[in-house]
C-alpha positions as CSV (number, residue, x, y, z in Angstrom):
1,X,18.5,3.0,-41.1
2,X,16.6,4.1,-38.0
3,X,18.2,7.5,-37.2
4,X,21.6,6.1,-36.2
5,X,24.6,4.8,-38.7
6,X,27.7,2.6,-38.1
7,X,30.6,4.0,-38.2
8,X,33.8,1.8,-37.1
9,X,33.4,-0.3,-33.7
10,X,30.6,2.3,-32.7
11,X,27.5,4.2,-33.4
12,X,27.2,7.8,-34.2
13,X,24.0,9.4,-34.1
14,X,23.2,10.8,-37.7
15,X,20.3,13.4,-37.2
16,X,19.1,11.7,-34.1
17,X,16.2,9.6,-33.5
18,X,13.1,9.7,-35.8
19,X,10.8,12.4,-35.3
20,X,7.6,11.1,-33.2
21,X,9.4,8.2,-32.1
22,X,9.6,7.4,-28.3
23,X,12.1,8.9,-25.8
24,X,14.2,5.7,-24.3
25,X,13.9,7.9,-21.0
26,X,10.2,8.0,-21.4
27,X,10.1,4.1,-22.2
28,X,12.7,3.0,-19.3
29,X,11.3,4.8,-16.4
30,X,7.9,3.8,-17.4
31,X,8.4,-0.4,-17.3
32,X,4.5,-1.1,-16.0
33,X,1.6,-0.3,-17.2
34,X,-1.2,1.7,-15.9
35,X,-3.4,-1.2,-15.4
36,X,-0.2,-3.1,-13.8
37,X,0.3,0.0,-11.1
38,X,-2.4,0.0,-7.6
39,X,-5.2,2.4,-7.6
40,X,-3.6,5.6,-6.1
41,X,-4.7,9.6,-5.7
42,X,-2.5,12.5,-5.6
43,X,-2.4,13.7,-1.8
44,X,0.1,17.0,-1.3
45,X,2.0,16.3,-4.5
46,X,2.2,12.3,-3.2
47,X,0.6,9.3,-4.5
48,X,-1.2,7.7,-2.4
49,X,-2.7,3.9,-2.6
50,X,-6.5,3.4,-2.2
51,X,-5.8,0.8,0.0
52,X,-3.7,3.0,2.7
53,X,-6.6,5.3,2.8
54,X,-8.5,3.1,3.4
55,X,-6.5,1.4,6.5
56,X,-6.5,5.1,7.6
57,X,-10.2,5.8,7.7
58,X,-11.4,2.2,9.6
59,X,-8.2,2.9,11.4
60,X,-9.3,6.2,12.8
61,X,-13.2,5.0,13.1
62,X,-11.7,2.0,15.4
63,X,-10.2,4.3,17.6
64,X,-13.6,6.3,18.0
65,X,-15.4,3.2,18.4
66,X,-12.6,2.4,21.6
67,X,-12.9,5.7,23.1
68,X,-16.8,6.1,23.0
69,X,-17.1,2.7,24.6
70,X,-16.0,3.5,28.3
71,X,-18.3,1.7,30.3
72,X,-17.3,-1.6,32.0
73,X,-17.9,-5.2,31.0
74,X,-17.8,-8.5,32.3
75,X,-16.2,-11.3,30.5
76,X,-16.2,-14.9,31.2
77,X,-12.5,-16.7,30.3
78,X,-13.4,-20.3,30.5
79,X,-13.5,-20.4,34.1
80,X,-13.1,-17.2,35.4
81,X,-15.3,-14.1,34.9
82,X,-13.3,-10.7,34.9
83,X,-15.0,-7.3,34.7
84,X,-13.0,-4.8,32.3
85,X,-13.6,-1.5,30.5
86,X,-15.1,-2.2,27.4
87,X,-12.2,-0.1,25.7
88,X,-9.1,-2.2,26.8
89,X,-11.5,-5.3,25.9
90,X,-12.2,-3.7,22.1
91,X,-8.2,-2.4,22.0
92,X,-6.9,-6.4,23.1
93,X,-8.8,-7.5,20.1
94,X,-7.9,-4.7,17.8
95,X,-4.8,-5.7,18.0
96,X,-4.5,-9.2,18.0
97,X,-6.7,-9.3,15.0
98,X,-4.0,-6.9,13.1
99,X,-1.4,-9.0,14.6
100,X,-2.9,-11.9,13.3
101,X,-3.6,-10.2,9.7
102,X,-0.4,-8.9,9.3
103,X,1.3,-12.2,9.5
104,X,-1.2,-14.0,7.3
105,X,-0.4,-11.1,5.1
106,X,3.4,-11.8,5.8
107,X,3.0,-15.5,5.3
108,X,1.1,-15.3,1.9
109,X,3.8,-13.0,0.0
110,X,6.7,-14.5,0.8
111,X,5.0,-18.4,-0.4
């Protein structure tokens, strides 16, 4: 036998599992592969995706890009023309674009 022996309606451990063989710990808590997991870096004792550090770094150079870019524009709406700062002009579409990506992102996981 493999370690373990019947014994009535149960099992009894007879010397234990096989030396070199697996811990069921090990093998439960560890159900996907490494080539199944994202691509991630230890940050402060955290794992941390690629892909978050990455939203993070264009994150923080869109907000530069906003606050360097003070002067004022104007922009023509169809009909009317409007004169804005170039800032709340870049922040409107910042936003509406991760508006717009985050429920194409939304829509796509959950079909």
């Amino acid at each position: 036998m493999d370690g373990w022996e019947r014994t009535g309606g149960g099992r009894a451990a007879v010397g234990g599992p096989k030396r070199g063989a697996p811990r069921i710990m090990g093998r439960m808590a560890d159900k996907t592969r490494s080539a199944d997991r994202p691509a991630s870096v230890t940050v402060g004792g955290r794992d941390v995706r690629f892909r978050t550090i990455a939203f993070l770094v264009l994150g923080i150079l869109a907000v530069w890009f906003i606050a360097v870019n003070t002067a004022s524009v104007s922009i023509r709406l169809w009909i009317p023309t409007v004169t804005l700062p170039l800032w709340l002009v870049l922040l409107v579409t910042l936003l509406v674009g991760a508006a717009l990506g985050g429920l194409l992102a939304r829509r796509r996981t959950k079909g």
